[in-house]
C-alpha positions as CSV (number, residue, x, y, z in Angstrom):
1,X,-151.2,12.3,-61.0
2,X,-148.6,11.7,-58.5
3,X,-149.6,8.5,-58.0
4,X,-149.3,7.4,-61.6
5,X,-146.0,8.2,-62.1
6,X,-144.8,6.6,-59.1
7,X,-146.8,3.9,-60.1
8,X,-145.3,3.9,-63.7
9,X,-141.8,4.0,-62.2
10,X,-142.4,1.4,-59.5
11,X,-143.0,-0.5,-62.9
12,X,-139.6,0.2,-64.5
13,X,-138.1,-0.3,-61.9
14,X,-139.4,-4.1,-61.6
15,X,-139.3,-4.5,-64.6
16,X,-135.5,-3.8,-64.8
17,X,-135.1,-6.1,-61.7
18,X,-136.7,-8.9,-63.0
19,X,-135.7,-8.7,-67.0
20,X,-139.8,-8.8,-68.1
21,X,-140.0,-7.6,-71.6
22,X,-143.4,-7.4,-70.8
23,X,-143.1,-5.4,-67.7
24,X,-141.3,-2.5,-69.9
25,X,-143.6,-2.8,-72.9
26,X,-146.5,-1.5,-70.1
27,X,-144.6,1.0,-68.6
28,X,-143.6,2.7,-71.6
29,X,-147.2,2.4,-72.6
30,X,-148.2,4.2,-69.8
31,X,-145.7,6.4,-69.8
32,X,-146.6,7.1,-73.9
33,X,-150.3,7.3,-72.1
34,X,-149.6,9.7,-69.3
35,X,-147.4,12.4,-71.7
36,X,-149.8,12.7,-74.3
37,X,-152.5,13.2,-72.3
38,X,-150.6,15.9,-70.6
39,X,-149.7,17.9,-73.8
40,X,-153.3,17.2,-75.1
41,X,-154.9,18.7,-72.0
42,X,-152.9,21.9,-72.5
43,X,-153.6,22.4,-76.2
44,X,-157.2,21.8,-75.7
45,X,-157.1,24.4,-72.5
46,X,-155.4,27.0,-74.8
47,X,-158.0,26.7,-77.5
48,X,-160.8,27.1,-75.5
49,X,-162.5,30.3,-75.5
50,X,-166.0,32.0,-73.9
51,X,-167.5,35.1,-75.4
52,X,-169.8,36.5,-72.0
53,X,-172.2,39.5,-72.8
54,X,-173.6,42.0,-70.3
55,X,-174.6,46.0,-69.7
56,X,-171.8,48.5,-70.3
57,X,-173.1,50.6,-67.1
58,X,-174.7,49.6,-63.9
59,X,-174.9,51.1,-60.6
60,X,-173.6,50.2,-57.3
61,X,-175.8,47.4,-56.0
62,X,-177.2,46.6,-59.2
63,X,-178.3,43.2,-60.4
64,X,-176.7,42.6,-63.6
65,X,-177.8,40.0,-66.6
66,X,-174.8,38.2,-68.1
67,X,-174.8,35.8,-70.5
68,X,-171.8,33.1,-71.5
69,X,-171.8,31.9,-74.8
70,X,-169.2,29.0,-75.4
71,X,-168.9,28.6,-79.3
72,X,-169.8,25.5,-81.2
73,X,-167.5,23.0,-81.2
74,X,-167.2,20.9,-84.0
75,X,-165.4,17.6,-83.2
């Protein structure tokens, strides 16, 4: 990720240079690109949720069963 914002400032910053209307059109696209992805990848990551089912008791050294159920998604 690093690597893209340099990369997205190493475009500005040509961009400014050279006085490319072009240039700044694509770096605030992928600057546009790069924050939304960002807030989208933390709004997905706080609605995800797992339900996991198992024994309530076991013993030391005992194999337990468990089961992860991820709910339905609807897109």
């Amino acid at each position: 990720m690093y690597n893209f914002v340099a990369f997205v400032a190493v475009l500005f910053a040509l961009a400014a240079v050279l006085r490319v209307d072009f240039c700044f059109t694509i770096a605030y696209f992928f600057a546009g690109i790069y924050m939304v992805s960002r807030m989208w990848s933390k709004r997905v990551v706080k609605q995800l949720t797992i339900r996991r089912d198992l024994t309530q008791r076991a013993f030391l050294g005992d194999e337990m069963d468990v089961t992860a159920n991820p709910p339905p998604i609807s897109w």
